[in-house]
NUMISE-517516 format. One line per 10 residues: number of its first residue (from 1); their letters; for each residue x, y, z of C-alpha. Coordinates in Angstrom, 2 decimals. Layout:
NUM> a> X:Y:Z | ...
***
This chain:
1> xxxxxxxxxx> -14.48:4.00:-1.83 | -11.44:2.81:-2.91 | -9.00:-0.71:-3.14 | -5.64:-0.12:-2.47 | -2.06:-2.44:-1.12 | 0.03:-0.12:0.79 | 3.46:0.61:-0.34 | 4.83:-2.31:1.91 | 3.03:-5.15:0.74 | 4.31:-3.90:-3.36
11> xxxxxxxxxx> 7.74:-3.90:-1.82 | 8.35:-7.35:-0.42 | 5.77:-8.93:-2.95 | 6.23:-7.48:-6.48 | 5.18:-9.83:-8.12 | 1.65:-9.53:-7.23 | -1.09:-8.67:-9.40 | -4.44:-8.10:-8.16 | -7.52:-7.33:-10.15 | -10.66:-5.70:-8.89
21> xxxxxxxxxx> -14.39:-5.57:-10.05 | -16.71:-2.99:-8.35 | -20.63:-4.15:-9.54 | -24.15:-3.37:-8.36 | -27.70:-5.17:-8.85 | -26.67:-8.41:-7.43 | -29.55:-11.07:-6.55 | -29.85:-13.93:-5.58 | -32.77:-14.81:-7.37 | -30.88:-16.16:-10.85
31> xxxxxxxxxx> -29.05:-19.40:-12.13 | -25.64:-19.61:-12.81 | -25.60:-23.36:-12.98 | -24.63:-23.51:-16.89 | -21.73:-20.97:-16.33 | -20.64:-22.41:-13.24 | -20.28:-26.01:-14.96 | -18.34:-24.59:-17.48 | -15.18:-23.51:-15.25 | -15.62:-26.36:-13.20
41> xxxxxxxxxx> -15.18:-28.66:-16.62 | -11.73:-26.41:-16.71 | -10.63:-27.04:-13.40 | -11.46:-31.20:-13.65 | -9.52:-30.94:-16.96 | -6.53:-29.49:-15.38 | -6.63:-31.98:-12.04 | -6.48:-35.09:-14.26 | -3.17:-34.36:-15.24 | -2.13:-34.31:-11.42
51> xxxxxxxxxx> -3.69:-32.40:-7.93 | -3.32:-28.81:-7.50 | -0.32:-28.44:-5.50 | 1.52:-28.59:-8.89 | -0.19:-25.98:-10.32 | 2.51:-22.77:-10.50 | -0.74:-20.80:-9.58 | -0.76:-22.72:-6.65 | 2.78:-23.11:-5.92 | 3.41:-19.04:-5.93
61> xxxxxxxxxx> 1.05:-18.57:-3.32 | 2.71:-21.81:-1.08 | 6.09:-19.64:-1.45 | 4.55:-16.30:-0.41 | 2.90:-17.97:2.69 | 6.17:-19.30:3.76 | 7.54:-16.10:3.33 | 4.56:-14.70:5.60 | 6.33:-17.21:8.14 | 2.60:-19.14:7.73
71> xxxxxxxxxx> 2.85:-23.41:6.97 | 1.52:-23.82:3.46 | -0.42:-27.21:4.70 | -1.84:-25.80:7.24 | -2.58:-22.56:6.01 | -3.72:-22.60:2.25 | -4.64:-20.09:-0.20 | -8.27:-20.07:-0.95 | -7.98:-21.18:-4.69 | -6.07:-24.45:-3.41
81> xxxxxxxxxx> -8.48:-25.18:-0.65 | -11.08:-24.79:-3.02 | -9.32:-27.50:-5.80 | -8.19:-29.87:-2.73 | -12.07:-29.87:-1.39 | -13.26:-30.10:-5.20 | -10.67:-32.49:-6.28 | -11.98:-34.94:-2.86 | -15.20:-34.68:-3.04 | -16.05:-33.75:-7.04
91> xxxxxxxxxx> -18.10:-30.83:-6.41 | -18.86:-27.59:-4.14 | -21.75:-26.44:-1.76 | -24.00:-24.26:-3.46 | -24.23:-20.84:-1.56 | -25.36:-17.71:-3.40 | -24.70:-17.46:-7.56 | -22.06:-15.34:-7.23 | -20.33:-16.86:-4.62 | -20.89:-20.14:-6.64
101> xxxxxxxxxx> -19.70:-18.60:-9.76 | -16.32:-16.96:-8.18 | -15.65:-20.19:-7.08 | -15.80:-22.35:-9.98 | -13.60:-19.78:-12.21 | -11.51:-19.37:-9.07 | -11.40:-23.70:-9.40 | -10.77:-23.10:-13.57 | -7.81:-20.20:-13.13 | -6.71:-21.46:-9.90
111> xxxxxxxxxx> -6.26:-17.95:-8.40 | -8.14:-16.96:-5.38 | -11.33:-15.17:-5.96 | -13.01:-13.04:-3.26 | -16.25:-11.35:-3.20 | -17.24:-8.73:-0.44 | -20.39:-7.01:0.40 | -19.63:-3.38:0.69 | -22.56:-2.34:2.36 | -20.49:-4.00:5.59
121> xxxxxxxxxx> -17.28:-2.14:4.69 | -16.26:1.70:5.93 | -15.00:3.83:3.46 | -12.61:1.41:1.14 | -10.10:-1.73:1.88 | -6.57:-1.58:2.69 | -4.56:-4.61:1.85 | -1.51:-4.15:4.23 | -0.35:-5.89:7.66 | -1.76:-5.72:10.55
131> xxxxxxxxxx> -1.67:-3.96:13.73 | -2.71:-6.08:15.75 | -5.75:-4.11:16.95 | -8.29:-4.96:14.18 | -11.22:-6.84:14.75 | -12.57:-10.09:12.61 | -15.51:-12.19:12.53 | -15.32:-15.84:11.41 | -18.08:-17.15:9.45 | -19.57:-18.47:12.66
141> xxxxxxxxxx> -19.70:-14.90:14.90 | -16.43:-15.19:16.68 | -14.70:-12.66:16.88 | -10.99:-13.07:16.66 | -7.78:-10.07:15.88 | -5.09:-10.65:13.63 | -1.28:-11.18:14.12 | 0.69:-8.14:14.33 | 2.18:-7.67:11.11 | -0.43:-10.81:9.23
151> xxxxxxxxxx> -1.57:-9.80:5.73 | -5.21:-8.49:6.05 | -7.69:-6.48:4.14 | -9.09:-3.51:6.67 | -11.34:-1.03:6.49 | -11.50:2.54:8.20 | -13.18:0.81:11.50 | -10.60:-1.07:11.76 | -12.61:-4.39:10.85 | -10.75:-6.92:9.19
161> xxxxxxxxxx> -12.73:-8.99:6.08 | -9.89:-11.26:5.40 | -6.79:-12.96:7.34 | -4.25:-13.94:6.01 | -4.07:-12.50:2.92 | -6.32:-14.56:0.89 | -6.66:-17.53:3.14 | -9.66:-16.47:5.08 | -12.58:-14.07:4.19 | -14.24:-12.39:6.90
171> xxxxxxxxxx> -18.38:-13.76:7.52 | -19.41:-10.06:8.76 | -19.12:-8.98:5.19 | -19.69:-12.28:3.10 | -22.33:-12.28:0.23 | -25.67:-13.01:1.30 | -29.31:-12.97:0.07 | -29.46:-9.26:0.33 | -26.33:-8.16:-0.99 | -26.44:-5.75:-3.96
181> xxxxxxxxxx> -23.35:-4.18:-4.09 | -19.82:-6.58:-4.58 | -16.63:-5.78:-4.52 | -14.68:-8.99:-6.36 | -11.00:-8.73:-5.70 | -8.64:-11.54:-7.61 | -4.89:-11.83:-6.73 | -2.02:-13.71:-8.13 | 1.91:-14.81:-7.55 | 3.05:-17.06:-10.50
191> xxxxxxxxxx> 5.46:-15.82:-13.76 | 2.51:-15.49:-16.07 | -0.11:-13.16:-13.40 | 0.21:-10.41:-15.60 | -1.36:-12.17:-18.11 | -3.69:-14.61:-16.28 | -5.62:-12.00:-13.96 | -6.72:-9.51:-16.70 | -8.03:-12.88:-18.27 | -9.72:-13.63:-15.16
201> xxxxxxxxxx> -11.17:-10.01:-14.89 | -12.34:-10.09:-18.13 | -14.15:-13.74:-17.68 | -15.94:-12.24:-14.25 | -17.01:-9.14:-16.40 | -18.40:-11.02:-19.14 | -20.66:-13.56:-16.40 | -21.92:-10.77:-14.88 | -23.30:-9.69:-17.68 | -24.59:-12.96:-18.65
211> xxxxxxxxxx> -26.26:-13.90:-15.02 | -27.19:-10.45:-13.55 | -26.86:-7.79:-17.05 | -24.81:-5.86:-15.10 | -21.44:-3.53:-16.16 | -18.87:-3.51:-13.74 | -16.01:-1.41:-13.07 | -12.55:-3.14:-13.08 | -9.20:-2.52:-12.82 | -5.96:-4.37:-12.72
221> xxxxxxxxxx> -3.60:-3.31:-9.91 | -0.03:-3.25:-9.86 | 2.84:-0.85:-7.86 | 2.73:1.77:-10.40 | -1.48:1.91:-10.43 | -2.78:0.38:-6.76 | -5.52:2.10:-6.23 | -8.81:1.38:-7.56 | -11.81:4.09:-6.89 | -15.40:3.17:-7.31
231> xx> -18.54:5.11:-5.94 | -19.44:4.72:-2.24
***
């Protein structure tokens, strides 16, 4: 399988960096609660000293949607809908631990963190605009297909398991109780990316090791290396 932004989406955004974690032995059965405290004690930290929409994280990813012809307010990146809900209402619904845990250090880093089951994904994901054609699910079973030429991740069926870049995952392939096998894809904007997402890489490595004593494979993307491979 494979993780890859096609040639388009390097040219008009080159300033993106994306990281990518490919692990296995997931459960839901484990507490992350200590870990997941500990990145939301970053992110509170950072929010006293103003809300998120002056975080450059934050800001980076307001420009790119505008460029995407999308309103920022409306439409938000998932790391700032994720601070804006935290910031309201102090604290997140509990889902699955590693949902819970990509969260909070997607709340301390402020860069959207997404994790997809790949048992629900054919062949590998394409980050690169849309036909029109695909299909997505929202978390609640519609079914809806994406804006010719909208930012998505696809697969080889043509399902799409996010819109809008990283505004909206898809529910069809969403962690769950029985998911095992994760793909965790992190992307970022802002001047210092380069330096921020292979920190961010590095702190999902070392919490899966810590929660679930599991190794994953990673890989930090950029135009001269995007592709990542990892086994099917």
């Amino acid at each position: 399988m494979h993780l890859q932004h096609s040639p388009e989406v390097w040219a008009e955004y080159p300033e993106l960096v994306a990281g990518a974690l490919f692990v296995t032995g997931i459960t839901a059965d484990v507490s992350a609660e200590s870990r997941i405290a500990a990145y939301t004690a970053i992110a509170e930290s950072r929010l006293a000293d103003g809300p998120e929409t002056g975080f450059p994280e934050i800001q980076a990813w307001r420009r790119v949607f505008s460029r995407m012809g999308l309103k920022p307010t409306q439409y938000r990146c998932a790391s700032e809908a994720l601070l804006r809900r935290f910031r309201k209402e102090g604290v997140l619904p509990r889902i699955h631990p590693l949902i819970d845990l990509c969260n909070a250090i997607s709340l301390a880093f402020a860069i959207p963190v997404a994790a997809i089951d790949l048992s629900r994904v054919s062949k590998g994901l394409d980050v690169r605009h849309a036909d029109g054609d695909e299909v997505y699910q929202t978390f609640s079973g519609e079914t809806e297909h994406p804006d010719a030429g909208e930012v998505i991740f696809t697969d080889a069926a043509g399902r799409a398991h996010a819109r809008r870049w990283t505004n909206r995952q898809s529910g069809y392939s969403a962690v769950r109780d029985t998911t095992a096998t994760v793909l965790i894809v992190t992307e970022a904007m802002h001047d210092t990316a380069s330096a921020d997402v292979p920190e961010l890489v590095a702190a999902v490595t070392g919490e899966l090791g810590r929660v679930w004593g599991s190794t994953p494979q990673s890989a930090v993307l950029s135009r001269s290396t995007p592709r990542f491979e990892f086994p099917a």
